[in-house]
Structures are given as C-alpha cells and as structure tokens.
DRENDO-1510 file (C-alpha; in Angstrom, 1 decimal, always signed):
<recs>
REC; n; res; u; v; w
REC; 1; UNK; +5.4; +18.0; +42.9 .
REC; 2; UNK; +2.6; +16.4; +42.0 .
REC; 3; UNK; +2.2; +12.4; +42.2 .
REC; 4; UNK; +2.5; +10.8; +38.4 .
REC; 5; UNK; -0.6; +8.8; +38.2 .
REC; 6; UNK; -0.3; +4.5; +38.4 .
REC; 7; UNK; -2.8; +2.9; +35.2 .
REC; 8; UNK; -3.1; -0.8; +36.0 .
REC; 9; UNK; -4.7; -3.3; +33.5 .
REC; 10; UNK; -7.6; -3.1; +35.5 .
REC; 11; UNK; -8.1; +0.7; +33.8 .
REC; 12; UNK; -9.5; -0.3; +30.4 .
REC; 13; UNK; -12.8; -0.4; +32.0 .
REC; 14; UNK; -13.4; +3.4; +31.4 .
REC; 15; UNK; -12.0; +3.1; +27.7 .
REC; 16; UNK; -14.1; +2.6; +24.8 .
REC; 17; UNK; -12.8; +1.9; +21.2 .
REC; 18; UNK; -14.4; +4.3; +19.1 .
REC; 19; UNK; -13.3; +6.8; +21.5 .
REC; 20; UNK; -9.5; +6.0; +20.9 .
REC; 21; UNK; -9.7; +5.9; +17.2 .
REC; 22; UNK; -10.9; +9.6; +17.5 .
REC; 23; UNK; -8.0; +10.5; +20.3 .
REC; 24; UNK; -5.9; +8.8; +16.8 .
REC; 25; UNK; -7.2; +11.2; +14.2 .
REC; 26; UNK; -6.7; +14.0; +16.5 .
REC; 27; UNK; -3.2; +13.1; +17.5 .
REC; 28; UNK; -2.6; +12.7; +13.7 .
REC; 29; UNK; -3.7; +16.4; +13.0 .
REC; 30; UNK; -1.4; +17.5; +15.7 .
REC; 31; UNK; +2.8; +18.2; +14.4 .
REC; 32; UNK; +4.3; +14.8; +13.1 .
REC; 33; UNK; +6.1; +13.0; +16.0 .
REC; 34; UNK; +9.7; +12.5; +16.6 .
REC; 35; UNK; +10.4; +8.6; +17.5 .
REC; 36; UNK; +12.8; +6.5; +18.2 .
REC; 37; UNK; +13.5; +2.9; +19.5 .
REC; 38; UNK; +16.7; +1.5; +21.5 .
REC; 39; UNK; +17.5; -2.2; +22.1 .
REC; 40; UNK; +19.5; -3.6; +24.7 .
REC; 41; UNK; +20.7; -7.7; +24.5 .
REC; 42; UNK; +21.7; -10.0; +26.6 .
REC; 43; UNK; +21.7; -13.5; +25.1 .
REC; 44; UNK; +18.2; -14.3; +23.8 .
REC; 45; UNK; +16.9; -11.7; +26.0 .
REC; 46; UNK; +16.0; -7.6; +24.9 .
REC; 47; UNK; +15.0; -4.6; +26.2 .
REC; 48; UNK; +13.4; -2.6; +24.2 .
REC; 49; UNK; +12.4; +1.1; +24.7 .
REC; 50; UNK; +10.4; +3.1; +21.9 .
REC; 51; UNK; +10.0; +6.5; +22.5 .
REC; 52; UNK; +8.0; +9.2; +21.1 .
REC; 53; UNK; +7.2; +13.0; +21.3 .
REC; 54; UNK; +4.3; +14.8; +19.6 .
REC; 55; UNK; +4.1; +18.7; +20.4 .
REC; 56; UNK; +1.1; +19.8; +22.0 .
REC; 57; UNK; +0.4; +16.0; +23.7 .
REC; 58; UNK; +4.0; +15.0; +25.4 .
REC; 59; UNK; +6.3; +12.4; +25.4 .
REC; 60; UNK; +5.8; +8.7; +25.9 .
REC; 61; UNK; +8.7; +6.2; +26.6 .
REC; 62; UNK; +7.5; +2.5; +26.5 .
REC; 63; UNK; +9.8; -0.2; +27.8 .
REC; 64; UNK; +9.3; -3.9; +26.7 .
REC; 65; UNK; +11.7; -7.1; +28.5 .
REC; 66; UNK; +11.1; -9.8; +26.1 .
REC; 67; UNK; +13.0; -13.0; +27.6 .
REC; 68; UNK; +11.8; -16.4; +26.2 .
REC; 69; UNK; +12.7; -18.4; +29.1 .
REC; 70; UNK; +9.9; -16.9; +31.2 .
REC; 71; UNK; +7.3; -19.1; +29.3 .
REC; 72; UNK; +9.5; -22.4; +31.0 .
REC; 73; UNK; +8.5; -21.0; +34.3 .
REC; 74; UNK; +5.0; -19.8; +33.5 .
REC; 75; UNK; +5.4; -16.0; +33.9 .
REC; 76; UNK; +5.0; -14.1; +30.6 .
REC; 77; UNK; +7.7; -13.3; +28.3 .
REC; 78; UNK; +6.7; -9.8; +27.3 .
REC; 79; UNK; +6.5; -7.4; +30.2 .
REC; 80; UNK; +7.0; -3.7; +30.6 .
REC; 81; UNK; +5.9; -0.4; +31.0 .
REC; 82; UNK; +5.2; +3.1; +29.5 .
REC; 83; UNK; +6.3; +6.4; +31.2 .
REC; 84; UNK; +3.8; +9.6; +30.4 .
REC; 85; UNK; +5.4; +13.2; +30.7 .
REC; 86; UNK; +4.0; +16.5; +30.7 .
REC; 87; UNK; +4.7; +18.3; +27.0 .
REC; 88; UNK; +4.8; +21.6; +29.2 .
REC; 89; UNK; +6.9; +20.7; +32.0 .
REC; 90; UNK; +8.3; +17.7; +31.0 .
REC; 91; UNK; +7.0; +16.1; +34.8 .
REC; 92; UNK; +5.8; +12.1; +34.7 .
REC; 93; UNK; +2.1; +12.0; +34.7 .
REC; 94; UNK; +2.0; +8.9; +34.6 .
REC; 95; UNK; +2.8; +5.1; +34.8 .
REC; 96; UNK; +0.7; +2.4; +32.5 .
REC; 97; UNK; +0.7; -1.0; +32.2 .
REC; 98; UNK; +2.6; -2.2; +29.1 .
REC; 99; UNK; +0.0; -4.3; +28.6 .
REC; 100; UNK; -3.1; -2.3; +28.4 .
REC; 101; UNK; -1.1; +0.3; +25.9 .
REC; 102; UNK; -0.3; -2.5; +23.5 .
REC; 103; UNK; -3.5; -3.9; +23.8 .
REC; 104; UNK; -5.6; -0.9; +23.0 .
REC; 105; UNK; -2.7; +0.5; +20.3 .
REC; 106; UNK; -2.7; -2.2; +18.2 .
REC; 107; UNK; -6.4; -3.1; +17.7 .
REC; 108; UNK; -7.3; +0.3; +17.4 .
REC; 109; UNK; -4.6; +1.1; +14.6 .
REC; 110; UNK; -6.0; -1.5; +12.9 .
REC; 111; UNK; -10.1; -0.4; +13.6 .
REC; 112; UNK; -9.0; +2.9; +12.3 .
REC; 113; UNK; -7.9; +1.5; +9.4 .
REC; 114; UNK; -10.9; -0.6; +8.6 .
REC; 115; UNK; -13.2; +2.1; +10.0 .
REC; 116; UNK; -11.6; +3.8; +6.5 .
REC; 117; UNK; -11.0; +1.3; +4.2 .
REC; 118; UNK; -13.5; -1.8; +4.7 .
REC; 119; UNK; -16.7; -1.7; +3.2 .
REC; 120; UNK; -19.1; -0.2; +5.9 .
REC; 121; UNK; -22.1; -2.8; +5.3 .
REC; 122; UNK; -19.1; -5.7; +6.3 .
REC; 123; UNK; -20.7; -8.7; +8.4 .
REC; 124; UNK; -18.1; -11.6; +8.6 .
REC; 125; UNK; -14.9; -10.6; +10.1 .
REC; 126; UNK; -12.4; -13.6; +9.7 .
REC; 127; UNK; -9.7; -13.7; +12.4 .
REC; 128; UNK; -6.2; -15.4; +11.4 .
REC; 129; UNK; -4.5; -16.4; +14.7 .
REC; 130; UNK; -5.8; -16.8; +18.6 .
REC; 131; UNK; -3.6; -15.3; +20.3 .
REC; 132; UNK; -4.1; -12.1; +23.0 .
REC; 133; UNK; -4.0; -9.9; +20.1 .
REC; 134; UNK; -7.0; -11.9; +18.1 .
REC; 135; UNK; -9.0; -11.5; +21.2 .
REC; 136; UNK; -8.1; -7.7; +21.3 .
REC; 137; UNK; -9.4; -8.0; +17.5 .
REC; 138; UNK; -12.7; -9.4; +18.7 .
REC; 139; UNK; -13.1; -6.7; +21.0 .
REC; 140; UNK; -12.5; -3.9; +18.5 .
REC; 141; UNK; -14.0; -4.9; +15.5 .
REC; 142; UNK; -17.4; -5.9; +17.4 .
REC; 143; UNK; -16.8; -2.3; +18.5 .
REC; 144; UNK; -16.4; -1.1; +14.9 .
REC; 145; UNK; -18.9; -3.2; +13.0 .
REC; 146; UNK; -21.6; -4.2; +15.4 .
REC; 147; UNK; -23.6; -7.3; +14.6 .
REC; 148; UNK; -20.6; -8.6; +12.7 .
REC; 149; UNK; -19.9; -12.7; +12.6 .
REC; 150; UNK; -16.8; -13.9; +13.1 .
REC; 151; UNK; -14.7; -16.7; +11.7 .
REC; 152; UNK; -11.6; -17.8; +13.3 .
REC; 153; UNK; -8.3; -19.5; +12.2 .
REC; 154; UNK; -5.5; -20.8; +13.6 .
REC; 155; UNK; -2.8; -23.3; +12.5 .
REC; 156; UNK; -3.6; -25.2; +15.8 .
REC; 157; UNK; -6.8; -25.7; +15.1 .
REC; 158; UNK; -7.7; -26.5; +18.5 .
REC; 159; UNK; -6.8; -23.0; +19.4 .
REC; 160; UNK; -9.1; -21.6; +17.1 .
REC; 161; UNK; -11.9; -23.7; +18.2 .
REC; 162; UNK; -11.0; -23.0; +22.0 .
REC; 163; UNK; -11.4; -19.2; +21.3 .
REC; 164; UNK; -14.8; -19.8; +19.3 .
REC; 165; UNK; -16.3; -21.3; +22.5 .
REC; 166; UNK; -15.4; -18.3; +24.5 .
REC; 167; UNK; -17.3; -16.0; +21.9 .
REC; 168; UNK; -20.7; -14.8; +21.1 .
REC; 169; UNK; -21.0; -14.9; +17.5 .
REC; 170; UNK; -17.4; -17.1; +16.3 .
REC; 171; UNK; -17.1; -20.0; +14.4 .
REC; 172; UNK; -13.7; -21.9; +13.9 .
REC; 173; UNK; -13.4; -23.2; +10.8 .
REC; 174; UNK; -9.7; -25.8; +9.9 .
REC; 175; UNK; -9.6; -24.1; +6.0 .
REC; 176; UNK; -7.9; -20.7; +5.8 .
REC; 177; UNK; -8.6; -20.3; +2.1 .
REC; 178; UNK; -12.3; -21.2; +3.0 .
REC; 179; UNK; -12.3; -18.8; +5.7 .
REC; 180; UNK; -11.1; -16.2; +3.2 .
REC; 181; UNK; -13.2; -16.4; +0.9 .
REC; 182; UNK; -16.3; -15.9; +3.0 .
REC; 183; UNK; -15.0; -13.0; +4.9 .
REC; 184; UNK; -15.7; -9.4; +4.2 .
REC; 185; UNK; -12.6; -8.3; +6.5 .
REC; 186; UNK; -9.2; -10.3; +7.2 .
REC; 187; UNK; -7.8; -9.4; +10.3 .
REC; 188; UNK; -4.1; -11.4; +10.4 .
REC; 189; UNK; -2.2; -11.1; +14.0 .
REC; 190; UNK; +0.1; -14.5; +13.2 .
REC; 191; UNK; +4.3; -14.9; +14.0 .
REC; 192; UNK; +4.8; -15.9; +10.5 .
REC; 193; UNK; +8.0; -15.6; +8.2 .
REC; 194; UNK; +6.2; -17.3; +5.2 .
REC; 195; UNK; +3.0; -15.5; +3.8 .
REC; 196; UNK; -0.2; -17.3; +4.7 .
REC; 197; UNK; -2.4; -15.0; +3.3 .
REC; 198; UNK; -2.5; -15.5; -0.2 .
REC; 199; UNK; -3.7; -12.8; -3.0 .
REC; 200; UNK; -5.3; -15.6; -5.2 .
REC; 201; UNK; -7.9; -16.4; -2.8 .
REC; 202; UNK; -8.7; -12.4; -1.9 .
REC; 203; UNK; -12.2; -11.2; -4.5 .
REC; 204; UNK; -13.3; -7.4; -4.6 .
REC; 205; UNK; -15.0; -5.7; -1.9 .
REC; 206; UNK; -12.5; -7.1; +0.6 .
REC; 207; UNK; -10.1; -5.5; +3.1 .
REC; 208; UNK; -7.0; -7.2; +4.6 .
REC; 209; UNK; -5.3; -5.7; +7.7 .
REC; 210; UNK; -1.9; -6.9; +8.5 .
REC; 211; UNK; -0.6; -6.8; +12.1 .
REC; 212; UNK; +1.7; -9.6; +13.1 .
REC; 213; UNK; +5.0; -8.8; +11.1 .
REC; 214; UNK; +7.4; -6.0; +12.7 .
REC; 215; UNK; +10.9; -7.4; +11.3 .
REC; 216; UNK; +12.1; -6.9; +7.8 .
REC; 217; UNK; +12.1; -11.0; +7.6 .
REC; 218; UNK; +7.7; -11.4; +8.3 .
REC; 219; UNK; +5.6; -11.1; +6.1 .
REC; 220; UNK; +1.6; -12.5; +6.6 .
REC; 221; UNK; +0.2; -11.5; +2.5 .
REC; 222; UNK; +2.1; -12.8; -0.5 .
REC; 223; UNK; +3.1; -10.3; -3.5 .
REC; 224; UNK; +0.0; -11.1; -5.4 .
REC; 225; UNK; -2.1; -9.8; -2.0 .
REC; 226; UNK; +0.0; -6.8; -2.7 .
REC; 227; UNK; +0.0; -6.1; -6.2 .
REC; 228; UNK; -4.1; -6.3; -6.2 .
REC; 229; UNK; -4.6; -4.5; -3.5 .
REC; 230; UNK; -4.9; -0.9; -2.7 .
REC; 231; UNK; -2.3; -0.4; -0.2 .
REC; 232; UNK; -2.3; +2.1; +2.8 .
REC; 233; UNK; -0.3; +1.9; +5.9 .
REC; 234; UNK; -0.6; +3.5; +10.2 .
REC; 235; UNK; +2.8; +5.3; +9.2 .
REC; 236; UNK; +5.2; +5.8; +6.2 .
REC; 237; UNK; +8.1; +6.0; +8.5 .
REC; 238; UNK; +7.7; +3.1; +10.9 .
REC; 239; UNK; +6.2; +0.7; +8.1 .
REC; 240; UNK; +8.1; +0.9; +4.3 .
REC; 241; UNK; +11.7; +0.9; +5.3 .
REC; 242; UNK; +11.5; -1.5; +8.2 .
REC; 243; UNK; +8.7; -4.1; +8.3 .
REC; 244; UNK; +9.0; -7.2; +5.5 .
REC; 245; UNK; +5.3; -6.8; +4.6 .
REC; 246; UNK; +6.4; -4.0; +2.5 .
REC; 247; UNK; +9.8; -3.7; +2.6 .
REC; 248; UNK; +10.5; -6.7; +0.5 .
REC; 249; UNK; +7.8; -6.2; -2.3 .
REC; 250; UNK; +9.2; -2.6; -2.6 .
REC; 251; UNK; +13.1; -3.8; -2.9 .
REC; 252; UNK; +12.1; -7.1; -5.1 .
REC; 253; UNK; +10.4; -4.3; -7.5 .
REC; 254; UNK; +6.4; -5.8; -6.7 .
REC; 255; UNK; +5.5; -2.4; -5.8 .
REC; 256; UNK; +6.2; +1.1; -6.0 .
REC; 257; UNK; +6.6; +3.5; -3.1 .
REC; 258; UNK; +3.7; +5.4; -5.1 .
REC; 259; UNK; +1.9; +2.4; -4.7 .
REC; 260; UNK; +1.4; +2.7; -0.8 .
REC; 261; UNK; -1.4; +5.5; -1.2 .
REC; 262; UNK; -1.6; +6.8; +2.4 .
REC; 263; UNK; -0.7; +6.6; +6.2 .
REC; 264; UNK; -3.1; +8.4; +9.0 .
REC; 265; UNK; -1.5; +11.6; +8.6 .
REC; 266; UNK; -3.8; +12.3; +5.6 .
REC; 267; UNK; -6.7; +10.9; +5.4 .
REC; 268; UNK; -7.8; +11.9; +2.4 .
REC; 269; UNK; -6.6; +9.1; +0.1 .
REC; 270; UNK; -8.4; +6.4; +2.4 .
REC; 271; UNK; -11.2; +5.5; +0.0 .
REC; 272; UNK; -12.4; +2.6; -1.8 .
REC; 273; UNK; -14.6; +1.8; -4.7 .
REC; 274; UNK; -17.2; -1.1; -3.5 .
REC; 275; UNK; -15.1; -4.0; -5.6 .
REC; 276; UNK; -12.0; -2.8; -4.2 .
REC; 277; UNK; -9.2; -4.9; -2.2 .
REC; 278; UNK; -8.1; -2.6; +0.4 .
REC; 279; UNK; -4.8; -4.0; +2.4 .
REC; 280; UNK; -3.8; -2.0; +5.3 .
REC; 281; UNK; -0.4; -2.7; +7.4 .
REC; 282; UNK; -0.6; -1.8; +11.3 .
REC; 283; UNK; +2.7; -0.9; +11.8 .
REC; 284; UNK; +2.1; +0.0; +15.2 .
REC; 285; UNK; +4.9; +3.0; +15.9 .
REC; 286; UNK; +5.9; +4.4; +19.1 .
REC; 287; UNK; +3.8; +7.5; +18.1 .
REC; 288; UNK; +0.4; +5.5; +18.5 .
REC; 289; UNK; +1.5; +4.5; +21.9 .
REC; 290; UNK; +2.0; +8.2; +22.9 .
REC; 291; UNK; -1.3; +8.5; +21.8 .
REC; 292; UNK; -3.1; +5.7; +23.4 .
REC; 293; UNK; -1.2; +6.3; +26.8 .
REC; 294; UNK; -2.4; +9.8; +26.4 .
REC; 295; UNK; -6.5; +8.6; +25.5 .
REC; 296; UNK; -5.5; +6.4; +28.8 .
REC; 297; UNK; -4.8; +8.8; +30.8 .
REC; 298; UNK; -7.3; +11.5; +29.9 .
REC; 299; UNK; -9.9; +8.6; +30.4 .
REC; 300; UNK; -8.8; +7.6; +33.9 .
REC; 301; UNK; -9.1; +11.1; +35.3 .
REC; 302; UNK; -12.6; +12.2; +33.8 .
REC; 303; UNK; -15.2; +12.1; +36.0 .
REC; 304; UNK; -16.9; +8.8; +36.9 .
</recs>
C-alpha cells in the first residue's frame, strides 16, 4: 500500500492562485458533488467534519476542532485537518493542513468570482476586516488584479493600520463608507451579525464579495446592497438555504430565488454591464475544499 502523502503549511510555496481558480472551473465542469457536514458538541466546543465527493476527482473529508478557550492559552482555536482519497480505489492519498486548504479555498472562491464579475480595469480593492482571511485577500486579489491599491478597514482601527504597514501598496483608512466609495472591489471577511456594508453607499461599476457570514443569523450587506445588486453565489446549495446573507432577504421577500442569477456550475450568467453592482456570496462548501486539496496535491507532486 502506498504511503498517503503528508501537505504541511509549508506547501503553498508551489501553489499559485490563478492556477487554483482554473483547478475550480474544471472541477465545476466535472458531475455536481455530493456533500455533507456533521457536528459534534461538547459545551462551547465543535467538531466539525464536511465532506464531499465529486466523481472523477475523489473524496475529501475536512475536520475542524473549534474550542474558544484555546485563545486563553495562546494556541489557536480553529485547528484540523483534511483527508484526500483516491476516487478509484478509495485509498488516502493524502493528509493536508486544515489550514493551508481554508486558506487557499476561500480566497480563491472569492478571486473566481471577481475574476467574473468585477470590472477588469479595477485598481482600488477595499478590504473590510484584518484578520488571516484579509491577508489571504491581499494575496489573491494582488494575484488577480496586479497593480491594484488597496484600502483597509477594520473596526479596530489599529488593526487595520497594523496590516497597512505590513503591505506594499495599503492604506488604512478609520471611514468605512469613505472607503466604499473609493473602491472599485469590496472584499468583506468580518464576524458580523449586523450588516456593515450598506447598499446606499455602493455606485455602479462596483463589485461586493461577501465571505465572512456562514450561519443563517450573519449577514455583512444590508437589503438595499441586495436589491441593487446583481447577485450570484460559489453554490446554490451550500449558500440560499443556509447562510443569512441570502437566506433572510429571500424569506423576508427582498429577493426572489430568480434573483440570484448564477453559482460556478454555469458560468454563463456571470456578466456585467460597466455600471453594474455585482454582489457575489463565497459560501465556501465542502466541494471547493475537495477541489483545492485536490489542486494541492496535484501541485506538491509535480516536478520541481
């Protein structure tokens, strides 16, 4: 039996970001994946395991502890790992860092998105939060949209401006609704129950991405961000039903389901006039992680 293959953090070197959001669109022409997700409690503590299986590319389980304590003794509270297996044989290829699979999933789900929906002339990128998924952003939209500015925002403003000194090319600026109204892209990756984003302060030719809510109670865009916008989504099934973002315009009668034009299993409706506002919710499903564990792996064995 062969030995499954061990993917450390350390991997990402031989991973580039355009490269992944092609492993997405070919992943996406491939038969539509089964998923599912399982949690486990204990107190304020969860296991979480998502798993997914695409013929033709195999079957990923990703497992995520999430115990809040940890931060009290300085160890992160997020941890876990994703299992690769053969879809021939059903063997484990491989073993890869939670970490590095989140970390190239989500900002590529949303580069995909923008790489379809933005306005391909874009320059100033506004980031909302600075967290390890903003600097994930940074990464992927310089990747996306070189020579692209940056703005940054955080409600710690301190934060913002700590992550603007570690940057080529960012500026932190205290005013969110300043900050979106220069930006040609809004990138949002905050915590937030309460809408921060808000459609008044949106003008045409802009494109909002959405990443941080994944319970029905989050939402980052308020209803008018939603009912001017052109609304597309990573995944019908992991997104409308489940995430607040969508799920509560759609039930409080906003929207229409016929409202949400697309998801990356047809491309084809991802356009935009130039005065568009295109709004695009990452919901970040256990089928992208299949995906990206797969780009991952296929990366770490080629050829040096």
């Amino acid at each position: 039996m062969t030995t499954p293959d061990f993917i450390p953090f350390e991997g990402e070197t031989r991973l580039d970001w355009l490269g992944l959001v092609e492993a997405f669109k070919a992943g996406h022409r491939l038969p539509k994946a089964d998923i599912a997700d399982t949690f486990l409690y204990r107190g304020a503590d969860t296991l979480l395991n998502r798993a997914a299986w695409i013929d033709g590319l195999g079957l990923a389980v990703k497992s995520a502890t999430i115990f809040p304590g940890n931060t009290a003794i300085g160890t992160p509270s997020v941890n876990g790992g994703v299992c690769l297996y053969s879809d021939t044989d059903g063997l484990l290829e491989a073993v890869i860092d939670f970490h590095l699979v989140t970390k190239w999933k989500t900002a590529g789900d949303s580069l995909m998105g923008a790489l379809h929906l933005a306005r391909p002339d874009s320059k100033l990128v506004l980031i909302v939060g600075a967290g390890t998924v903003a600097r994930s952003l940074y990464e992927a939209y310089s990747a996306g949209f070189p020579g692209a500015r940056f703005l940054l925002w955080n409600r710690t403003f301190d934060k913002a401006q700590a992550m603007a000194d570690d940057l080529p090319n960012a500026q932190a600026l205290p005013d969110l609704a300043e900050a979106v109204a220069q930006a040609d892209i809004i990138t949002c990756a905050t915590m937030t129950t309460d809408p921060v984003i808000k459609g008044d302060w949106l003008r045409p030719g802009q494109h909002l991405d959405l990443i941080g809510a994944y319970r029905p109670d989050m939402r980052e865009a308020d209803d008018t961000a939603i009912r001017h916008a052109r609304v597309f989504v990573d995944s019908f099934d992991t997104t409308l039903d489940h995430i607040g973002e969508l799920k509560t315009p759609l039930v409080n009668g906003v929207i229409s389901r016929a409202d949400v034009l697309g998801d990356f299993y047809d491309l084809a409706p991802f356009q935009r006039a130039p005065e568009d506002i295109t709004l695009f919710k990452n919901g970040g499903g256990a089928h992208l992680d299949l995906m990206t564990s797969r780009y991952i792996l296929d990366r770490w064995r080629a050829p040096s």
